[in-house]
C-alpha positions in Angstrom: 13.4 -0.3 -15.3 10.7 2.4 -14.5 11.6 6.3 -16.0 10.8 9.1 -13.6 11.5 12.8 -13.9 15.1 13.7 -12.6 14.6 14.7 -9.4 14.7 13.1 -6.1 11.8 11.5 -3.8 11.1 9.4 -1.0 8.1 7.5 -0.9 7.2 5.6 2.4 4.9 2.7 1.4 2.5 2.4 4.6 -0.1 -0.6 5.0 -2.9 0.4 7.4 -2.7 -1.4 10.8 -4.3 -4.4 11.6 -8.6 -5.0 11.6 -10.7 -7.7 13.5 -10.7 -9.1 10.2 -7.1 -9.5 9.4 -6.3 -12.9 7.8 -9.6 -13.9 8.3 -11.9 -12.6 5.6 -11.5 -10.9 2.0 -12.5 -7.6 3.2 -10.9 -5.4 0.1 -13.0 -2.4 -0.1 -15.8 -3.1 2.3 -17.0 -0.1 4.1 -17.0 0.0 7.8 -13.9 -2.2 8.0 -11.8 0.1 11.3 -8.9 -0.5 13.2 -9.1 -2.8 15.8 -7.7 -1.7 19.2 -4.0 -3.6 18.8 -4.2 -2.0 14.9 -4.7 1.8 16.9 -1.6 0.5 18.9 0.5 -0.5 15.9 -0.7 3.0 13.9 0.2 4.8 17.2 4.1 3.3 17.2 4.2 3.6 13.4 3.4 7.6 13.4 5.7 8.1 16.1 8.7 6.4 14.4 8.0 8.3 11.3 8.0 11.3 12.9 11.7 10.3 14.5 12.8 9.8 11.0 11.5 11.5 8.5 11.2 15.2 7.7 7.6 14.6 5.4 6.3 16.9 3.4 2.7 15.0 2.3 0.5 12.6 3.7 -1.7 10.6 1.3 -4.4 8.1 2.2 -6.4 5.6 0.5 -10.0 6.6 1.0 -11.3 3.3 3.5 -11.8 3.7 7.2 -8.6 1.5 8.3 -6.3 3.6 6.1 -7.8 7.9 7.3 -7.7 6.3 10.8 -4.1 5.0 10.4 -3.5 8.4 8.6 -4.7 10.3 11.5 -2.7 9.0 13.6 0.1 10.1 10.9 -1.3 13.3 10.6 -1.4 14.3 14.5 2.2 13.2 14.5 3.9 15.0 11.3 1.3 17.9 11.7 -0.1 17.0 8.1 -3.5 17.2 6.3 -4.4 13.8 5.2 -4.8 14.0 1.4 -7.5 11.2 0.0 -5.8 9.6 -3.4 -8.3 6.8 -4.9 -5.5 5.5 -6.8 -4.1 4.2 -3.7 -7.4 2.4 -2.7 -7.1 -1.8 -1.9 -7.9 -4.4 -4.7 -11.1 -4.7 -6.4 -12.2 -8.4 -4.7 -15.3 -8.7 -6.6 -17.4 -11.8 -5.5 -15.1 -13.1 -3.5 -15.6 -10.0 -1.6 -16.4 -10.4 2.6 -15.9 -14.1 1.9 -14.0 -16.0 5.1 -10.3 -17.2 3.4 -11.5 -20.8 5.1 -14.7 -20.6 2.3 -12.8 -20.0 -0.7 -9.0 -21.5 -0.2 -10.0 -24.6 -1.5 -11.4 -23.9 -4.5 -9.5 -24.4 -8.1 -10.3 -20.3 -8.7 -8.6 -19.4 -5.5 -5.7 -21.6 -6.2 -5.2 -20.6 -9.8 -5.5 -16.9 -9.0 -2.5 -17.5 -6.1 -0.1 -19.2 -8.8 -1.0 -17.0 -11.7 -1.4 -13.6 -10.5 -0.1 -12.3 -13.4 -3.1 -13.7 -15.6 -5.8 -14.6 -13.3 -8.0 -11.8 -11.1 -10.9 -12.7 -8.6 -14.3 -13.3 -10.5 -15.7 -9.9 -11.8 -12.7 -8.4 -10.2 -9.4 -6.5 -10.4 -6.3 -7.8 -11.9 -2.9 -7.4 -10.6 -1.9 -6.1 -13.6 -4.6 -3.1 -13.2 -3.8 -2.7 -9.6 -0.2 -2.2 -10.5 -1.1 0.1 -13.2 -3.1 2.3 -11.5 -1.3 2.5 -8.6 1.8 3.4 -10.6 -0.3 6.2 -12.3 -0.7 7.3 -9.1 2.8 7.5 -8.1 3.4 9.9 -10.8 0.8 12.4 -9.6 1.5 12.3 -6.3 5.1 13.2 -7.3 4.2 15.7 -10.0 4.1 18.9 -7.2 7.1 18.3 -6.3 9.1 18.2 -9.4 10.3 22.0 -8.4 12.0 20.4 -5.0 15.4 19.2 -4.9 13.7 16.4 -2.7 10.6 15.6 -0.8 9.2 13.0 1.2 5.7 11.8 0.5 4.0 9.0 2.9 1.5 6.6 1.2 -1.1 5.2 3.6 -2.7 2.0 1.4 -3.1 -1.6 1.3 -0.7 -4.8 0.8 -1.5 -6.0 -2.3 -1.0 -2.4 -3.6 2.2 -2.1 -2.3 3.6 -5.4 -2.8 2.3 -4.4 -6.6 4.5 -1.3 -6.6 7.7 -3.1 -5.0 7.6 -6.5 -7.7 7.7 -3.5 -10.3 10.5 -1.5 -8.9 12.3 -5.1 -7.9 12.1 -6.4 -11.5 9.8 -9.6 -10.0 7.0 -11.1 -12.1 3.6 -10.5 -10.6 3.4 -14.4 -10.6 6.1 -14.2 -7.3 4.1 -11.2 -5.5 3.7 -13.1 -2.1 7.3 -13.9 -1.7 7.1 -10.0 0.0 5.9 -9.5 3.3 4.0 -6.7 3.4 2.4 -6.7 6.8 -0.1 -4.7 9.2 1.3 -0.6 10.2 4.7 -1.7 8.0 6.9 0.6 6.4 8.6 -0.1 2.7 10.9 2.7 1.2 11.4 3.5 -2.1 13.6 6.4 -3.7 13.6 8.0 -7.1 16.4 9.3 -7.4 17.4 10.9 -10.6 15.6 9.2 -13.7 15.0 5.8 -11.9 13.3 4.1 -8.7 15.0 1.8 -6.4 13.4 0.1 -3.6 15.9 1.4 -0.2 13.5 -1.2 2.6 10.4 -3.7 2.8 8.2 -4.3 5.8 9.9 -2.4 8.4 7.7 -2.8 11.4 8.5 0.1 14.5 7.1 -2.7 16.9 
């Protein structure tokens, strides 16, 4: 079980909304990667059921396009300054970065690095294991101003493969079993810490 400081906060876990390129090519950290016009739609709904929700007191981003412009959208509705966090940023693809999923599923790399996530990373790339770290690092410091708050509610705009990194952790899952989560496009996952210890409250809540 993860340690925190004793004190309580809510993190909303927010993947950006959906890109021309969803599900079609490894995009990771690709500049110039935007929204495309049903992701503006999905960021849209997402910020406004936040805002029916939640009472938040910080809005983080991860620093690529798709995640400030679901952010803004955030930001207009909570009345927020988005805060830029590279902790948060998507997976380091390496070369298999831009690559179409139809030009690398077949290969034995691929295939290996889907069964062993735990042990295998993307050639000249990030590791789950450093993606998990890091993002964890920077769960601490986003929580460390508010450790003189009873509570506080901090939303995370990021990427799927950081959150479903930070949910395995919290759920006690190997790495190996990270795509049994669905983590999808403008969703919402909820996790608490609550005293010395974080417990995950929801996964992929869509407000769509």
């Amino acid at each position: 079980m993860v340690s925190f400081p004793p004190f309580m906060t809510r993190i909303l876990l927010i993947r950006h909304g959906e890109t021309e390129l969803t599900g079609r090519v490894l995009y990771g950290r690709m500049p110039g990667v935007h929204l495309s016009a049903e992701g503006h739609r999905q960021a849209d709904a997402l910020a406004q059921s936040i805002a029916a929700q939640y009472q938040v007191d910080q809005l983080i981003s991860s620093p690529l396009e798709r995640a400030i412009e679901t952010g803004r959208y955030l930001s207009d509705a909570l009345k927020l300054p988005i805060t830029i966090h590279e902790g948060v940023i998507e997976l380091d693809y390496g070369e298999w970065l831009g690559k179409a999923f139809d030009d690398i599923r077949e290969s034995s790399h691929w295939q290996h690095y889907n069964r062993l996530r735990s042990l295998v990373g993307p050639p000249e790339g990030e590791l789950m294991l450093e993606v998990q770290t890091r993002a964890l690092t920077a769960l601490r410091e986003i929580m460390a101003p508010h450790l003189d708050a009873e509570s506080a509610t901090v939303a995370v705009v990021s990427h799927g493969d950081v959150i479903r990194s930070l949910l395995v952790l919290l759920l006690g899952m190997p790495l190996d079993n990270i795509y049994r989560l669905e983590v999808s496009p403008a969703s919402v996952s909820e996790i608490v810490f609550d005293g010395h210890y974080g417990r995950v409250v929801r996964i992929n809540q869509l407000p769509f």
